[in-house]
Structures are given as structure tokens and as C-alpha cells.
C-alpha positions, 0 to 999 in steps of 0.5 A: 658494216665489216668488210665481212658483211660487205661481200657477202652482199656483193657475193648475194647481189653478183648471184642474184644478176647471174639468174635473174639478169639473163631472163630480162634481156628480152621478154620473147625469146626470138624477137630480135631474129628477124625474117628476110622479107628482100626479093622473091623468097619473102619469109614472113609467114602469115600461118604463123598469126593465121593458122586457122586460115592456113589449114583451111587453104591447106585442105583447099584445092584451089588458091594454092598455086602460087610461089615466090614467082607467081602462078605455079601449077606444081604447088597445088595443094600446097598452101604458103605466104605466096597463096596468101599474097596472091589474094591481100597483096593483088590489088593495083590499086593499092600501095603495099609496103614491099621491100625491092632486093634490099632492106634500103630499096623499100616502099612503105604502105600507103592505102595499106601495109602487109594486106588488104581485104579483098573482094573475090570479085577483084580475080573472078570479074571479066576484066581482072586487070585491077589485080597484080596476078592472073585473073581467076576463073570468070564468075559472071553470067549475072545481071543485077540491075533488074532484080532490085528495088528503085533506089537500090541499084547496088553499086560495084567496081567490078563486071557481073555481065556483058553482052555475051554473059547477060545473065537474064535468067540467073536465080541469084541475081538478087542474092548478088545485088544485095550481098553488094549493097551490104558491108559486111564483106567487100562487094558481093563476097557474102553471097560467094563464100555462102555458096562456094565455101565449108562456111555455115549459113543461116537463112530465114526464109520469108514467102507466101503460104499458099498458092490459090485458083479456082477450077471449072470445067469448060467444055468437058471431054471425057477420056479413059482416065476421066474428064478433062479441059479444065478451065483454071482462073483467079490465081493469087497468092495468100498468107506469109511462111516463115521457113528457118534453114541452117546448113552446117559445113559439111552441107548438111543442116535441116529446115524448121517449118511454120506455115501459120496454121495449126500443125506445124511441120518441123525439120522437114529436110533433116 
């Protein structure tokens, strides 16, 4: 090979590093600019993995108080990664990696490292002591024990009732107890979110088609608008209806109807 040849080779192989070398430094551009996660000002930013989330919280008015020194009153309305700490990073119970002032003065996670799944029960029981911030507004007022099956006591760290808050007459005890017993969220944070957020429910509704009694008139006594002192006797219930209800997230949804007789009602409720 002539010298003349050679150059020119090394000329195309310095040309060929000039534009494609650069570009294989690094396969994402910014990965090596890192956050400050020292001290109170911790900029990680969840929104940026959990934007839908965010916006969620950012057209929320509540839990989005906090700041880089806690409870803020003033922030409200304003959603960051101090609301989000204030939820997946408040159980004591927990170790959370956190870094103290300084890149050398570190706790590493034990039982978890940037978050945990949280339970709305952790901030809104009686005794809210098992999270690192304020407690929230108390949701009790249930008694679950009564309303289940034998065998099926659902079993909760947390405080639904006490002497003052009992709870004896609350229609959703059974929706608490069960929303307990299912994993699919911790504790009872099924029947929260059902009720208390923008989130879409299915129900299928299992229960008695008809109410049944028989009516005699015992000692009648007639009066200007007809005669009276019926006696009502043999009360029982009969046959089973299956009703579909879906709410959508803005509140709205219809009910689809079918009793088990002939005429079948259906979107009765839209």
C-alpha cells in the first residue's frame, strides 16, 4: 500500500471518529448530570416518571400542602415531590433510603428505598403516630367486626373506632371490612379511593327481587279516605336481581337492570 493510500485512510478513519465518536459517549443525553438529593431542598422529581399522577394531585385540592419543611398551608394547590414524600415516604415503620446533609452522611433503604405503597388509613386512623408527618383528617366512625361473616374478621393495624367513634349505624362497614380482607391495595384503601376519588367503579349488585307480605284488615275502621287498621303478616323475601351499575369519573354512569322476569328494564338510572 503507497503512502498515498495510507492517508487517505487515516484521513476517512479521523473523519469517521469526528461524527460518529461524540454521539457514543453517552446513550442519554443527561445521565451523567445528577440531582441534589442532600438536605431539605431534595430535587428528584417523581412527576418526571409519574406524570399522570402529578396531574392528577395538581387538580387536587387536597395533599398538597407540603414543602421541603413539611406542612405548608401556603402550597395548596400546588402539587411537587414534597406531596408525594408526604404519602410514600411517611411510614415509621419503614426504613427509606435518605441522604442527611451530605452525599457521605447516607442512610440506604431497608424495607424500601424511594417510596412504599401506602395505606390511606396510615394518616386518617385515630392515632396517626405510625406516620413521620401530620396526621390527616380522621376517617372513622366504622365498627367492622359485626358486619362479617365468622371466620372473616378482616385483620388492620389501624383504628376504625373507639368508644366515642363506634360507628354501629355506618352503611359501609361491610364495604370497610371486605376492601380489608382484599389485597389488592393495602387495608381498606379500595373502598377509600371508590368513594372519595375521580376513579371509575364497576359494581355488580346481587339482592332480592321482591319484597312479599300478606294484608288483612283486622277490625276495620272506615275513614274519609277509605278504610283502615290493616293487619300486615308473612314478610319474606324472594327470588334474586342482579343490577350492573358503572360510574365513570366525573360521577356520572347508568344502572343496567334485570330482575329475572320477563320485561327487563335497562339503564334505568342514566
Amino acid at each position: 500500500m503507497n503512502l498515498s493510500k495510507v492517508l487517505l485512510l487515516a484521513v476517512i478513519v479521523a473523519a469517521t471518529g469526528l461524527v460518529v465518536l461524540p454521539n457514543t459517549v453517552s446513550l442519554f443525553a443527561g445521565q451523567h448530570y445528577w440531582y441534589n438529593i442532600s438536605g431539605p431542598g431534595n430535587q428528584i422529581p417523581c412527576q418526571k416518571c409519574h406524570a399522570d399522577v402529578f396531574e392528577e394531585l395538581a387538580l387536587s385540592n387536597f395533599h398538597t400542602h407540603w414543602g421541603p419543611n413539611g406542612w405548608n398551608p401556603s402550597s395548596k394547590g400546588v402539587a411537587d415531590q414534597y406531596d408525594c414524600a408526604a404519602c410514600h415516604r411517611s411510614n415509621l415503620s419503614i426504613q427509606y433510603a435518605l441522604v442527611n446533609g451530605s452525599v457521605v452522611k447516607y442512610q440506604p433503604g431497608k424495607q424500601a428505598h424511594a417510596a412504599s405503597v401506602v395505606a390511606c388509613m396510615l394518616c386518617h386512623q385515630i392515632n396517626a403516630s405510625k406516620a413521620t408527618w401530620a396526621p390527616g383528617f380522621y376517617a372513622g366512625g366504622f365498627n367492622i367486626t359485626p358486619f362479617v361473616k365468622a371466620g372473616e374478621i378482616p385483620k388492620s393495624p389501624y383504628k376504625y373506632s373507639n368508644a366515642t367513634y363506634n360507628g354501629l349505624y355506618a352503611a359501609h362497614n361491610a364495604f370497610i371490612a371486605m376492601a380489608i380482607k382484599n389485597n389488592t391495595l393495602p387495608d381498606s384503601t379500595e373502598a377509600c379511593i371508590a368513594c372519595h376519588t375521580h376513579v371509575a367503579v364497576k359494581i355488580t349488585w346481587k339482592h332480592k327481587r321482591s319484597l312479599e307480605f300478606t294484608v288483612n284488615i283486622t277490625n276495620p275502621v272506615t275513614l274519609s279516605n277509605g278504610v283502615h287498621n290493616w293487619n300486615v303478616s308473612d314478610w319474606k323475601v324472594n327470588g334474586t336481581a342482579t343490577a350492573i351499575s358503572w360510574g365513570n369519573t366525573t360521577g356520572y354512569g347508568n344502572t343496567s337492570y334485570w330482575s329475572g322476569w320477563p320485561g327487563n328494564v335497562s339503564n334505568i338510572y342514566s
